[in-house]
C-alpha positions as CSV (number, residue, x, y, z in Angstrom):
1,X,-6.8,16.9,23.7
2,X,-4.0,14.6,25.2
3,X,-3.7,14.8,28.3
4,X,0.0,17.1,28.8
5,X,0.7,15.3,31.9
6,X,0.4,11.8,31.1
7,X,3.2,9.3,30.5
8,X,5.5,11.8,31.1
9,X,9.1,9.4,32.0
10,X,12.1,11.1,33.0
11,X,13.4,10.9,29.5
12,X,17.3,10.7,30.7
13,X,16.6,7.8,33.0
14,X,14.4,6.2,30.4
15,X,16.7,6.3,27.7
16,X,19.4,5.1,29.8
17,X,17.3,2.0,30.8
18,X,16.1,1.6,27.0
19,X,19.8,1.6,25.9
20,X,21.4,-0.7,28.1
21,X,18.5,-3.1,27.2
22,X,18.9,-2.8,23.8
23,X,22.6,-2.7,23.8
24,X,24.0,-3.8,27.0
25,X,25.3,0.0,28.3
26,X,23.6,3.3,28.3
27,X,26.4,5.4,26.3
28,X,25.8,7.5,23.1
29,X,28.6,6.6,20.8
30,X,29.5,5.3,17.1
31,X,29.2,2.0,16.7
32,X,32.1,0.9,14.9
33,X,32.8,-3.0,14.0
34,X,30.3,-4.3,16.7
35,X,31.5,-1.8,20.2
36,X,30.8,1.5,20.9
37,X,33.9,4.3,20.1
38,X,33.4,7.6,21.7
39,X,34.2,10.7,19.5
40,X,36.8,13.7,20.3
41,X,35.2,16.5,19.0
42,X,32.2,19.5,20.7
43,X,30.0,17.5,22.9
44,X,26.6,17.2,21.7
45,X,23.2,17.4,23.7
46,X,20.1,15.2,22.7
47,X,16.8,17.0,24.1
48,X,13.8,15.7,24.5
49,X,11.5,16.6,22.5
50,X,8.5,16.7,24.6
51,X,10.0,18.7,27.6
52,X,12.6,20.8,25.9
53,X,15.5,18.9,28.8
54,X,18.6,17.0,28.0
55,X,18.8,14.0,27.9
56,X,21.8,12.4,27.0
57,X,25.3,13.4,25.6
58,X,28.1,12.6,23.6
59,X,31.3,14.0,21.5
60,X,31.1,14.6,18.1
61,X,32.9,12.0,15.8
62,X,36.0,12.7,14.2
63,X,38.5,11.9,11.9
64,X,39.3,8.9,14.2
65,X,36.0,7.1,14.4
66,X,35.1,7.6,10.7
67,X,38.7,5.7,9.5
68,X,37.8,2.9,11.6
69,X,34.8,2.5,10.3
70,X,36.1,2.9,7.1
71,X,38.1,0.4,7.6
72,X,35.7,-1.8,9.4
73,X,33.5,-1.7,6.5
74,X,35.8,-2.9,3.8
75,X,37.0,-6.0,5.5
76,X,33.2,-6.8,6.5
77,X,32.1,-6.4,3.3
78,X,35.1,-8.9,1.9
79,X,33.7,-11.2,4.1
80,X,29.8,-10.4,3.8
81,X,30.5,-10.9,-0.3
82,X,32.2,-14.1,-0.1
83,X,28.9,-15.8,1.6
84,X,26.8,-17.2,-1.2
85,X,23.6,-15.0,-1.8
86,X,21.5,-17.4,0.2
87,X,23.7,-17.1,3.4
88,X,23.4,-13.5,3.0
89,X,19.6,-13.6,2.4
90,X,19.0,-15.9,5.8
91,X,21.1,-13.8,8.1
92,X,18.5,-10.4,6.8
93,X,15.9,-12.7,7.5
94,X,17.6,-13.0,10.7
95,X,17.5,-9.4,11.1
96,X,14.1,-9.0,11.0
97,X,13.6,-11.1,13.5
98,X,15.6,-9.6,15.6
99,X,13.7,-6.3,14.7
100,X,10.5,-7.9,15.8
101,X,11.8,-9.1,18.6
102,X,13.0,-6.1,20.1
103,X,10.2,-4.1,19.1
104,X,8.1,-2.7,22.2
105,X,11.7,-1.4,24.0
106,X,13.0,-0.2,20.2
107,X,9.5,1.8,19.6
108,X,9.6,3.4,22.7
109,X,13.2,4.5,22.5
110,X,11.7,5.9,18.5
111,X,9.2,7.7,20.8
112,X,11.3,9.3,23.6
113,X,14.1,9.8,21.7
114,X,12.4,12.0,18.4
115,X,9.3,13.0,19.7
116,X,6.9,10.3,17.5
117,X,3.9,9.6,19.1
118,X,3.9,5.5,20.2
119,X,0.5,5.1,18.1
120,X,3.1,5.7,15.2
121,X,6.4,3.9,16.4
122,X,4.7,0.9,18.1
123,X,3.8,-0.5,14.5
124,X,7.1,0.4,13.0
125,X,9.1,-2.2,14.0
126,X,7.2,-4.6,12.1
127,X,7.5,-2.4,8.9
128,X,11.0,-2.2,9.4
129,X,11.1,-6.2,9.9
130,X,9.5,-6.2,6.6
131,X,12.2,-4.1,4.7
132,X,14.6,-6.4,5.6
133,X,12.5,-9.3,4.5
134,X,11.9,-8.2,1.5
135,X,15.6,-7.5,0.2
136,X,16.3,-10.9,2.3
137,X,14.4,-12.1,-0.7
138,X,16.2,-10.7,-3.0
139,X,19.8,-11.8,-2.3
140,X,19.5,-14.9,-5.0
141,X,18.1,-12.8,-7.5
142,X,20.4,-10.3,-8.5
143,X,21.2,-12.0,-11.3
144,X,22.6,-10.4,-14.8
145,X,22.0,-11.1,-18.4
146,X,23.6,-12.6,-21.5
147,X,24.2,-10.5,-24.2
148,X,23.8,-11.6,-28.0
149,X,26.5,-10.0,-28.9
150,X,27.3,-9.9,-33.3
151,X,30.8,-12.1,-32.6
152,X,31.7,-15.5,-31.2
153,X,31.8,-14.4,-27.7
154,X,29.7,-15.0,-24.9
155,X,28.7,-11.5,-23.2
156,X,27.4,-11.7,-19.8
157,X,26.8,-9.0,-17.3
158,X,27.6,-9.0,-13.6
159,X,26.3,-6.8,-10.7
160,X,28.3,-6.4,-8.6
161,X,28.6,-4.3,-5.0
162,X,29.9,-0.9,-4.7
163,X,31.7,-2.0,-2.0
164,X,31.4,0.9,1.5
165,X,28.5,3.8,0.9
166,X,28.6,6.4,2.7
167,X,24.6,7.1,3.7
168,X,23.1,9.7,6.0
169,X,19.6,10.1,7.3
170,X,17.6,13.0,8.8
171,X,15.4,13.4,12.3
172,X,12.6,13.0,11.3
173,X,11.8,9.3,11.2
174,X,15.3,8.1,11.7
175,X,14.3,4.0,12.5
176,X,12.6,4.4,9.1
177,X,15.2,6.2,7.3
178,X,18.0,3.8,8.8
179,X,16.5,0.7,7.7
180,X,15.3,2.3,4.6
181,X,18.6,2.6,3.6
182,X,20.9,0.3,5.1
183,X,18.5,-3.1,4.1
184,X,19.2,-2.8,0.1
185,X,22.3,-2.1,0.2
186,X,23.6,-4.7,2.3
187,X,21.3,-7.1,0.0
188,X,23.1,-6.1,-3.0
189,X,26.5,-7.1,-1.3
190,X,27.8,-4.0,0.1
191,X,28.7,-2.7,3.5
192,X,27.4,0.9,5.3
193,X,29.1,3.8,7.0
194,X,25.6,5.7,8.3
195,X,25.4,8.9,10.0
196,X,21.6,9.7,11.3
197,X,20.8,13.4,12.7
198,X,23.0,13.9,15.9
199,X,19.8,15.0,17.2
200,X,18.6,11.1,16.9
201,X,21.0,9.0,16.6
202,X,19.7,6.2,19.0
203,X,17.7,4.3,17.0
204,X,19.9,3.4,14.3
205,X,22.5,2.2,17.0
206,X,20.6,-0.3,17.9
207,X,20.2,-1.3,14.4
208,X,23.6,-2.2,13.7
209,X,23.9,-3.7,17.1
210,X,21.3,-6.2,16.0
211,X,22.2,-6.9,12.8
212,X,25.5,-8.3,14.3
213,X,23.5,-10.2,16.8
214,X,22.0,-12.3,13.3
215,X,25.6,-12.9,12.4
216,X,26.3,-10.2,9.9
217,X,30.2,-9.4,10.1
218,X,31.1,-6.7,12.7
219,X,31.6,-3.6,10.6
220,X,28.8,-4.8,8.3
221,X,26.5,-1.7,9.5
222,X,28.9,1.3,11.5
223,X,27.0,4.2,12.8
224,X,28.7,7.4,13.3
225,X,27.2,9.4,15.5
226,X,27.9,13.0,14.9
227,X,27.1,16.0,12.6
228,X,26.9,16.5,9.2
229,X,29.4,19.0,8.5
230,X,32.2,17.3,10.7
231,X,31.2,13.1,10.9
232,X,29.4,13.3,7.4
233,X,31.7,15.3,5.3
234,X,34.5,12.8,6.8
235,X,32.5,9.9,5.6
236,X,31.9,11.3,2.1
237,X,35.9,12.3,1.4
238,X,37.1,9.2,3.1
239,X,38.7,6.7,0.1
240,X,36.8,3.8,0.8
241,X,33.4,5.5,0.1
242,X,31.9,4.3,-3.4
243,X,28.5,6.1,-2.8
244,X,26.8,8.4,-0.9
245,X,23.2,8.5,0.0
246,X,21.5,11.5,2.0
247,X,17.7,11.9,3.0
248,X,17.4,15.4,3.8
249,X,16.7,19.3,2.7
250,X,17.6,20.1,-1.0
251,X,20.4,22.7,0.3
252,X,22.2,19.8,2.3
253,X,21.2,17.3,-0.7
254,X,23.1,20.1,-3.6
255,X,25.9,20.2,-0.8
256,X,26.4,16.6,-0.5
257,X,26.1,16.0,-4.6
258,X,28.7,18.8,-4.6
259,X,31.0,16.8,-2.8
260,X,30.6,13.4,-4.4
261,X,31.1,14.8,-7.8
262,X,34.2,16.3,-6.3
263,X,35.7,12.5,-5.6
264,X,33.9,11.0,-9.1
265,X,31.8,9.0,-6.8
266,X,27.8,8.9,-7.4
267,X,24.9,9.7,-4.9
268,X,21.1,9.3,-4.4
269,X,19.1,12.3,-3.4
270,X,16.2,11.8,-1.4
271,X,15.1,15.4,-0.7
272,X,12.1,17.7,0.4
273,X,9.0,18.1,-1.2
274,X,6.2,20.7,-1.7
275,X,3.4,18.5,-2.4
276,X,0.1,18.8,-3.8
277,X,-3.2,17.4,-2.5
278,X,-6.1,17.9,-4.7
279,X,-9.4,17.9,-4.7
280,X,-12.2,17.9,-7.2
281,X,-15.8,18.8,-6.4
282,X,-16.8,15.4,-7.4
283,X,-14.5,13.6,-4.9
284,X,-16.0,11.9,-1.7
285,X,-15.6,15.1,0.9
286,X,-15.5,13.2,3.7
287,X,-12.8,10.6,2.6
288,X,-10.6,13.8,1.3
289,X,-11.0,15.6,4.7
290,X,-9.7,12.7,6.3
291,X,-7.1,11.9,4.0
292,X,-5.8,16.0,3.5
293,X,-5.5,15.4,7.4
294,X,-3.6,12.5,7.0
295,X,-1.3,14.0,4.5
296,X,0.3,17.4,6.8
297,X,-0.3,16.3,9.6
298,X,0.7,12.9,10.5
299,X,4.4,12.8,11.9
300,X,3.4,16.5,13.0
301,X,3.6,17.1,9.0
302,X,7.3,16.5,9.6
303,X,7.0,14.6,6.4
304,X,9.4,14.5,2.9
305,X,6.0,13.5,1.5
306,X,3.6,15.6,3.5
307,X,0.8,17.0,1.1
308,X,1.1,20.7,2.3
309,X,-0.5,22.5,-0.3
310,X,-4.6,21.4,-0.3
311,X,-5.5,22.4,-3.9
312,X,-9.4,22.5,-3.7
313,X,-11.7,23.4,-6.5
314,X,-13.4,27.2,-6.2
315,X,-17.2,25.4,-6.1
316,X,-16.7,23.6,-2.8
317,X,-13.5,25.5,-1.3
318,X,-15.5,27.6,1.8
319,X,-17.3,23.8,2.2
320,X,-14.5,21.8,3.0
321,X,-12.2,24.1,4.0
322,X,-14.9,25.3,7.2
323,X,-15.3,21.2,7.9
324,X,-11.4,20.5,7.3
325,X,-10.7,23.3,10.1
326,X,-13.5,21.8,12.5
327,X,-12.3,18.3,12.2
328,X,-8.4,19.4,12.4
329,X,-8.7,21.4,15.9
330,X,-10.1,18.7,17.3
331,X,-6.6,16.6,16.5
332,X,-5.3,15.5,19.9
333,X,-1.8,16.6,20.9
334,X,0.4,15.4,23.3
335,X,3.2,14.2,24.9
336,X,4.5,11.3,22.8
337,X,4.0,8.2,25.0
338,X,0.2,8.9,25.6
339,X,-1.6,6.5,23.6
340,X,-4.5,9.3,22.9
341,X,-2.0,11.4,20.9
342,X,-2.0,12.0,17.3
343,X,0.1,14.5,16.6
344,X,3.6,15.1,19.0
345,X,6.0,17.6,19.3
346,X,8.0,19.6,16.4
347,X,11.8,17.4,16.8
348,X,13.8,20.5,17.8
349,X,13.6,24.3,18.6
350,X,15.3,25.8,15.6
351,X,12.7,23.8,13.3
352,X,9.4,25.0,15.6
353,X,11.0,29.0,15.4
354,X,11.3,27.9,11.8
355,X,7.6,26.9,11.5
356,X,6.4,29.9,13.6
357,X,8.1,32.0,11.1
358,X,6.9,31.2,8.2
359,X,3.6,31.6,9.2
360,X,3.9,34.8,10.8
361,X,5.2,35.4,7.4
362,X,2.3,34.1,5.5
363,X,-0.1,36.4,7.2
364,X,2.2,39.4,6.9
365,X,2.0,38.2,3.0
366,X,-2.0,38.0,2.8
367,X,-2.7,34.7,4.2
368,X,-4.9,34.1,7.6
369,X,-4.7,31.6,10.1
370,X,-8.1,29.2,9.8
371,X,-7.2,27.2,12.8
372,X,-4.1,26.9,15.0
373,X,-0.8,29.2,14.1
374,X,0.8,29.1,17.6
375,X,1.6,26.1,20.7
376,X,-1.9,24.3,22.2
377,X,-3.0,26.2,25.4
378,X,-2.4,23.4,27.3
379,X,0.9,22.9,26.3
380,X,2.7,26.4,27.0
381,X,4.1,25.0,30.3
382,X,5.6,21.9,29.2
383,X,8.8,23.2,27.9
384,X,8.4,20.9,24.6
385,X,7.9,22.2,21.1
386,X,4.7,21.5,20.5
387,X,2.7,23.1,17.4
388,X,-1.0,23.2,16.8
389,X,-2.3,22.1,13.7
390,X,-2.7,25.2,11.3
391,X,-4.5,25.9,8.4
392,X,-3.9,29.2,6.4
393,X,-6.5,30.3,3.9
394,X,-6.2,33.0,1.2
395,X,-2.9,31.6,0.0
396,X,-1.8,32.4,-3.8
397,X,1.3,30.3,-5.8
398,X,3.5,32.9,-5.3
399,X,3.8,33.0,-1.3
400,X,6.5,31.9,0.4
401,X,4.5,29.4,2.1
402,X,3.3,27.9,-1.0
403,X,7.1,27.6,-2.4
404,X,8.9,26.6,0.4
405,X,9.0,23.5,2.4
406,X,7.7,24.4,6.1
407,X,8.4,21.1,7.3
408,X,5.8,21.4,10.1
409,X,1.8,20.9,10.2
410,X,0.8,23.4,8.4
411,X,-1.6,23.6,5.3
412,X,-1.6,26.0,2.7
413,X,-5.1,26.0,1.0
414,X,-5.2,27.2,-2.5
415,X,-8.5,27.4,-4.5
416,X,-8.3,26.5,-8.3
417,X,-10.8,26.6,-11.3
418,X,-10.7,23.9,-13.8
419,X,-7.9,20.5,-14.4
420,X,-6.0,23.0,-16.3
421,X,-5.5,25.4,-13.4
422,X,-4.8,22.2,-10.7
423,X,-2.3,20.8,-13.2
424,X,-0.2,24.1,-13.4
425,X,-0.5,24.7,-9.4
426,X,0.2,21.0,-8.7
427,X,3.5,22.0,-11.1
428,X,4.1,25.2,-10.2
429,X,7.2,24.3,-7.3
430,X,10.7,22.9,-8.0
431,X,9.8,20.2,-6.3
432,X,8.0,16.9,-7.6
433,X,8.1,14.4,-4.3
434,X,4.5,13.0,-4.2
435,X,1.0,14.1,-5.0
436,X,-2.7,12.9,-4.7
437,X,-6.1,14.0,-6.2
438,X,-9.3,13.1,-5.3
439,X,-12.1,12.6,-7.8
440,X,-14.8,10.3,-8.7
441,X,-13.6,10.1,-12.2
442,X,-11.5,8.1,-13.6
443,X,-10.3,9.5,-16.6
444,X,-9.4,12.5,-14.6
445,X,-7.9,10.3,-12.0
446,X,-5.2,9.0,-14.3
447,X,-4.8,12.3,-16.2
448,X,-3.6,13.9,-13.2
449,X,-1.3,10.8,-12.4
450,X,0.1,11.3,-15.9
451,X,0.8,15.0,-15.8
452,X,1.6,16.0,-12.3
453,X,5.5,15.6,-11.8
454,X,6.2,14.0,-9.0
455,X,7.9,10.5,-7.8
456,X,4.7,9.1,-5.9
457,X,1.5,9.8,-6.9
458,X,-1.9,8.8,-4.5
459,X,-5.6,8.4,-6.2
460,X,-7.9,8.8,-3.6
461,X,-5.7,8.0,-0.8
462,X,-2.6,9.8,0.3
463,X,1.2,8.6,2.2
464,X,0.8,4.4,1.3
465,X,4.0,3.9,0.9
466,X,5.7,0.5,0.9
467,X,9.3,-1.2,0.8
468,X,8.1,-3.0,-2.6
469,X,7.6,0.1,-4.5
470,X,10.2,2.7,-5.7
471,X,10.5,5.9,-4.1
472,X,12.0,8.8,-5.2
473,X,11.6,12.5,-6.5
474,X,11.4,14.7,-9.9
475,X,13.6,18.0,-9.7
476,X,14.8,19.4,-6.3
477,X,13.0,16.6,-4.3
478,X,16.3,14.2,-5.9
479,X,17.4,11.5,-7.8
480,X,17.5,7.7,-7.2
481,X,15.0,5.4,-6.3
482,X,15.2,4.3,-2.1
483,X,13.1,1.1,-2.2
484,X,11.7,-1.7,-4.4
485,X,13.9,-3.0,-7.0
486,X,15.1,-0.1,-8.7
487,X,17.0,0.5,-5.0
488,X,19.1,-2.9,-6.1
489,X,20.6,-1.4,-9.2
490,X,21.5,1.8,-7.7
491,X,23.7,-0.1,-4.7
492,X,25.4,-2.4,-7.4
493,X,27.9,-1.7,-10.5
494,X,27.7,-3.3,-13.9
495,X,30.1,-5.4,-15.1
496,X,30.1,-7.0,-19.0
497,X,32.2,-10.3,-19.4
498,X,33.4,-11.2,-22.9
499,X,34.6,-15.0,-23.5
500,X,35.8,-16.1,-26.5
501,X,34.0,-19.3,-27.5
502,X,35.3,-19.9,-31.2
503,X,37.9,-22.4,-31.9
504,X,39.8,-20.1,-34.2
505,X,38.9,-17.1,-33.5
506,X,39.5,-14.0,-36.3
507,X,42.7,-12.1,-35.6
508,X,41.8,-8.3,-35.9
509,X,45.1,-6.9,-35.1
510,X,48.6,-8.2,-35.4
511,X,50.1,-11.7,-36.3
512,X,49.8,-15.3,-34.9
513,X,53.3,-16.8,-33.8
514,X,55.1,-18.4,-36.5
């Protein structure tokens, strides 16, 4: 196990020293057209993670800070669209650089600050680098089409920005989320209001600071720090908002949809997922065991895509499921800086009581614990919201546990017969996020792939996921693609052009001057 006393920083001080580093002071507030603006409303605590103290503060935004950013936004974005595509793509190019070079202080503020272990956050600068690279690439290519149209005009489409979206990102991975979002839409011309969790908010400050630093306009990228039901519901009703994003629960995803439809405004949905892993008796056991670990609990399974539901065939179920539990207790876990850890704390409080109670309801419903179900032994004194990683056997379909998103590292294992039986579990949630299966045949391979519904979908692997390739969900887990190029047609709006090319062009309606 990690050792529970190693690396243990005074988070306040550290975060202090990380933020006036990264952005030249140490206080929590928006950042709104390039400085820092201090909300008016309930002061907010951030708490670390790992010890369960405070450590930092700062007032909810209000009305205030969101119409300055609002206003921010529109005039950067005039200016940001009237650089030629190339100039745009240089200065994300620039951003990425600045990403990489900021990377060791920016990880470790990703690590204190949400509780990710550094083994995770100390490569993600570098992937986050990459986003920006990639939609660098694509500023000079948003190109539209010519239309051969039955008439003697010339019809030609243009795609152009939205203009401000509106975009707000969850806890969990919020460096990921943050430049997830905000890289395609400023490479399609448009300019970002984005409001991470106000229980990590730190991250994606520093993102807009540096994106100003490689000479995007002030008010290119505003960050409002502040909750979603004050800050966020401000950004989404605000006039200058053309879109709205959110990565988050389906509840706060139908809420948000609710309220763009309300102002005739569309959104993308990137919501939770209830994922199935599968495994066929002819897979590589090994490899699966590995890769079903992978899958929950990586990010301490607080994943959109984590594969919580382990749907194993009845002929090798007791098998893998005894070796699965071995291998899983053995999973170091530990305070997040320790290089040895694999698996950190749960973010928050309310979302470990959540955890805990769903599987205190699971047993109460049938299901037993394998392995795990309760905080590491060596962590009860630390004060942090650590969670071991938990197995439960003897899970049907129709639990709770099995339905729900838990959000947490814990597995559901369900046994199943026959393709048939896999396919229908695999469907058998309102969700369609991602999937896997495992299995030495092809055929079967790409059967599965065909008729499991879900957005992302892993043959003998499980959570690759890259900028390049869309991402997005089937039913509850959303709408909209995220990444790749699909992302790029969601952030613009089409425009046809008609020209009139003939010399005497046919009168349809009225008279020519005498």
């Amino acid at each position: 196990m990690a050792n529970d006393m190693k690396h243990a920083p005074n988070s306040a001080a550290e975060i202090a020293r990380l933020l006036t580093e990264l952005l030249g002071h140490p206080e929590v507030a928006s950042h709104v057209a390039g400085d820092a603006m201090a909300g008016d409303g309930e002061l907010l605590e951030l708490t670390d993670p790992a010890t369960g103290r405070v450590m930092a503060e700062f007032r909810d935004a209000g009305a205030e800070v969101v119409n300055a950013a609002a206003d921010a936004a529109q005039e950067a974005q005039r200016i940001w669209a009237a650089k030629t595509a190339s100039e745009r793509g240089r200065i994300m190019f620039e951003i990425a650089r600045q990403i990489r070079a900021h990377a060791e202080p920016l990880s470790r503020l990703e690590s204190v600050s949400a509780g990710r272990p550094i083994r995770d956050t100390g490569g993600e600068p570098a992937r986050m680098a990459e986003m920006f690279e990639y939609y660098a690439g694509w500023c000079d290519k948003i190109t539209g089409d010519v239309i051969p149209v039955p008439s003697s005009h010339l019809n030609y489409t243009r795609h152009e920005p939205i203009g401000v979206v509106a975009q707000i990102t969850p806890w969990n991975a919020p460096l990921f989320t943050c430049c997830w979002q905000v890289a395609p839409a400023i490479a399609a011309g448009n300019a970002v209001m984005l409001k991470p969790s106000e229980l990590t908010p730190l991250s994606s400050l520093v993102v807009a600071a540096l994106c100003e630093r490689a000479g995007a306009p002030k008010g290119l990228v505003n960050v409002i720090a502040g909750r979603g039901a004050s800050a966020g519901q401000k950004m989404i009703d605000h006039p200058a908002t053309g879109l709205v994003v959110f990565v988050g629960s389906a509840q706060g995803g139908a809420a948000v949809a609710a309220a763009a439809a309300r102002r005739m405004i569309p959104s993308i949905l990137e919501l939770g997922g209830k994922s199935a892993n599968i495994v066929f008796e002819d897979a590589d056991l090994d490899r699966a065991i590995v890769g079903a670990q992978a899958a929950i609990f990586a990010a301490c399974g607080q994943s959109c895509v984590a594969g919580s539901r382990l749907l194993v065939q009845r002929s090798i179920h007791d098998q893998l499921l005894e070796k699965l539990a071995e291998a899983s207790a053995r999973i170091p876990v530990g305070l997040p800086l320790d290089t040895a850890t694999q698996i950190g704390p749960v973010n928050n409080a309310r979302q470990w009581d959540k955890i805990n109670d769903m599987v205190h309801q699971a047993q109460a419903a049938g299901a037993r614990i394998v392995t795990g179900g309760a905080c590491p032994e060596h962590l009860r004194d630390s004060g942090g919201y650590f969670y071991a990683p938990t197995i439960l056997g003897g899970v049907s379909q129709d639990m709770v546990i099995a339905q729900e998103e838990v959000f947490g590292p814990v597995l559901s294992v369900i046994p199943f017969e026959d393709e048939e039986e896999a396919v229908a579990l695999a469907n058998a949630t309102p969700f369609g996020l991602a999937g896997a299966v495992w299995t030495r045949d092809v055929g079967r391979a790409h059967r599965m792939a065909d008729r499991v519904r879900a957005g992302t979908f892993w043959i003998n692997s499980y959570k690759t996921i890259n900028v390049m390739s869309p991402f997005g969900g089937f039913g509850q887990s959303g709408y909209g693609r995220s990444s790749g190029r699909e992302a790029l047609a969601a952030y613009t709006t089409t425009k046809s052009v008609w020209v009139e090319t003939a010399a005497e062009p046919v009168i349809a309606f009225g008279y020519a001057p005498g």
